[in-house]
C-alpha positions in Angstrom: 7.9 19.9 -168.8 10.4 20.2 -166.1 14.0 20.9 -167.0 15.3 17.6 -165.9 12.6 15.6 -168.2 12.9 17.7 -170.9 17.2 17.0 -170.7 16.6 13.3 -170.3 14.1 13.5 -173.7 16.9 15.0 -175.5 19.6 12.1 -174.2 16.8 9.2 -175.6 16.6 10.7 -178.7 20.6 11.0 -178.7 20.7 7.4 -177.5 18.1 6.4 -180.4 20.5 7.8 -183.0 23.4 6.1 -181.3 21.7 2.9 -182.0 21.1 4.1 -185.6 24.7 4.5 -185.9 25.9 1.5 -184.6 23.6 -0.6 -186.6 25.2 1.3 -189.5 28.4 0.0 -188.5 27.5 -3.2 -187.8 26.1 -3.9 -191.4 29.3 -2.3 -192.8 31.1 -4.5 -190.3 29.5 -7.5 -192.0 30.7 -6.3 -195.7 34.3 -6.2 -194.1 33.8 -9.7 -192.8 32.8 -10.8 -195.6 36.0 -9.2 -197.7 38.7 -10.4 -195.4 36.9 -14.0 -195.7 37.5 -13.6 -199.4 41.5 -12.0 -199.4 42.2 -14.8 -196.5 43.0 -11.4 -194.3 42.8 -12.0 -190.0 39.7 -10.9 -188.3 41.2 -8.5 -186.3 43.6 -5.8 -186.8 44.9 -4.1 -183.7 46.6 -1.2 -186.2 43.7 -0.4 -187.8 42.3 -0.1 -184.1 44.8 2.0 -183.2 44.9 4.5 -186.2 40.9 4.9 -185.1 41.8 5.6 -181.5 44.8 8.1 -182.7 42.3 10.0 -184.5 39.7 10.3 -182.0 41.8 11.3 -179.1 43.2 14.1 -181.8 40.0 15.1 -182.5 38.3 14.8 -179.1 35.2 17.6 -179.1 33.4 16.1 -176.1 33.6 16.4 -172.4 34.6 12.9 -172.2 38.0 12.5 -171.0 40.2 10.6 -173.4 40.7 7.5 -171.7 36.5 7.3 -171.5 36.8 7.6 -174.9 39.0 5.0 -175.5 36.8 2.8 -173.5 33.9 3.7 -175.1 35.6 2.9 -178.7 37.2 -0.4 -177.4 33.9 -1.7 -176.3 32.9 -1.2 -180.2 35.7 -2.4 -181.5 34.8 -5.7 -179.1 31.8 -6.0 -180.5 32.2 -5.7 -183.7 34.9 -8.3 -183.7 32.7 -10.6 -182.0 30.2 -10.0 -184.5 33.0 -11.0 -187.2 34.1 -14.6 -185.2 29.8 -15.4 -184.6 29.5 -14.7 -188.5 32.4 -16.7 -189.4 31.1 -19.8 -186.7 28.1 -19.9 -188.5 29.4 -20.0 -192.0 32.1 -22.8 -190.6 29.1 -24.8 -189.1 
């Protein structure tokens, strides 16, 4: 196997376990949803958001640049609130 191919193997199996992870999150996502439903709390929390970002631009121990970072996390955090206001649509409907 050439170098290249054998590289791009090891970024789909990094990218399968990516998925792995964010399914994770997703379904404890869900479980939060659920609990702020229940104490009446808002959907989304910029704070909480920002105490994740403070820690991972501590603890940065990629080559990403912080600000990629940052972009990378706040496309999450998009996601996962918009998987919180579908949830809450479909229970409303």
């Amino acid at each position: 196997m050439m170098p290249l191919d054998h590289l791009r193997s090891q970024i789909d199996t990094i990218d399968e376990q990516l998925l792995i992870l964010l399914k994770q999150r997703s379904e404890v996502i869900d479980q939060i949803s659920d609990l702020k439903g229940e104490l009446g709390l808002p959907l989304h929390c910029p704070e909480r958001e920002r105490q994740i970002i403070n820690n991972i631009c501590s603890q940065n121990p990629t080559l990403y640049h912080q600000l990629d970072l940052v972009c990378i996390f706040r496309a999450v955090f998009n996601a996962s609130l918009n998987l919180q206001l579908l949830k809450n649509t479909k229970q409303a409907g």
